[in-house]
N, C-alpha and C positions, 0 to 999 in steps of 0.2 A: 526285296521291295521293287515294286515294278517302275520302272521309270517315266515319267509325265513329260511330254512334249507339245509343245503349242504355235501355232502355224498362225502368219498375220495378226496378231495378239496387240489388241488394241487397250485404252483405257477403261472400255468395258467388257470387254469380249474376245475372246479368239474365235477367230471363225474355225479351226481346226482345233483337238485338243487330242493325242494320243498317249491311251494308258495302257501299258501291257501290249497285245494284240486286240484293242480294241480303240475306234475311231468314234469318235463326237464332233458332229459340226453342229457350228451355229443355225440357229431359226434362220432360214433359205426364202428371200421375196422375192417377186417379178418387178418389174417398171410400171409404179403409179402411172396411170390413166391408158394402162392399158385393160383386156377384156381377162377373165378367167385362165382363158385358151392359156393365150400368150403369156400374161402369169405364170403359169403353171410350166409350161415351155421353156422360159426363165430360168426358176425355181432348178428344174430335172435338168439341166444345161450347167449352171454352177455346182449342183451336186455330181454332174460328172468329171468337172473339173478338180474339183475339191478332194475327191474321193482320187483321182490323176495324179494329183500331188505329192500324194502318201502311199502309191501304189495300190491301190486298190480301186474297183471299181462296180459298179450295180447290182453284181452276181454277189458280192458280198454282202450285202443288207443284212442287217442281223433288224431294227426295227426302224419305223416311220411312223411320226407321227404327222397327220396334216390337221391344221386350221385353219377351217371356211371362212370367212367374215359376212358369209348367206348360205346356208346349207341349200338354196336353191341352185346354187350354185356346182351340185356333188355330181351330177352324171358329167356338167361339161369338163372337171377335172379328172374324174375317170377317164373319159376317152382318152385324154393326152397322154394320163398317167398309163391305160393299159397299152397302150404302145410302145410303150418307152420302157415300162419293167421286163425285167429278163423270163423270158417263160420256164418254169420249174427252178426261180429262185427268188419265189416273191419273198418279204418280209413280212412277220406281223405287225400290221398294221393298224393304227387307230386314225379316225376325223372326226373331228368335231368340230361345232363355230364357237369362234370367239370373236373377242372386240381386238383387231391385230391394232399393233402401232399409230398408225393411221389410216384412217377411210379409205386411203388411193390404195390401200393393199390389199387384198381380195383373197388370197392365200400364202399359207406357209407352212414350211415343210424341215420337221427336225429330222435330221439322222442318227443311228448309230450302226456303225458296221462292224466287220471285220477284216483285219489287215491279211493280205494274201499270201 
């Protein structure tokens, strides 16, 4: 049986959760009253951190999901995000909009990877 380990594990959430050779972080936000951009810059900033902690890092993606809170909002998170993804080790990925947390939030980004 594989063993479960959990990283800043609060009363509702761990922000890390690792099973086997596989990585689960928490739903990943930027700072309320900021734009998309910076959002999103946030977001890819904690997830390299995150993914730091457990040894691994963005070449490892196994998937991503992102939600919009405005799907007009999709080319200006691309650009941040195609910058920042590792070229020939993208993830599959899905986005979509939803109603996040709260209004200040504009996007968020689940992960799961693999441990290196």
């Amino acid at each position: 049986m594989s063993q479960i380990t959990r990283h800043h594990t609060g009363a509702r959430m761990s922000q890390i959760v690792e099973h086997g050779d596989t990585i689960y972080l928490a739903g990943q936000v930027g700072n309320p009253g900021e734009d998309v951009n910076a959002q999103t810059q946030t977001c890819l900033a904690k997830i390299d951190a995150l993914l730091a902690e457990v040894g691994a890092d963005k070449t490892r993606l196994l998937q991503v999901t992102i939600w919009l809170a405005d799907m007009s909002d999709f080319a200006a998170m691309n650009s941040v995000w195609d910058a920042w993804v590792a070229a020939g080790h993208t993830p599959a990925r899905a986005c979509g909009e939803a109603k996040l947390a709260t209004p200040d939030y504009l996007v968020e980004f689940l992960v799961t990877a693999a441990k290196a």
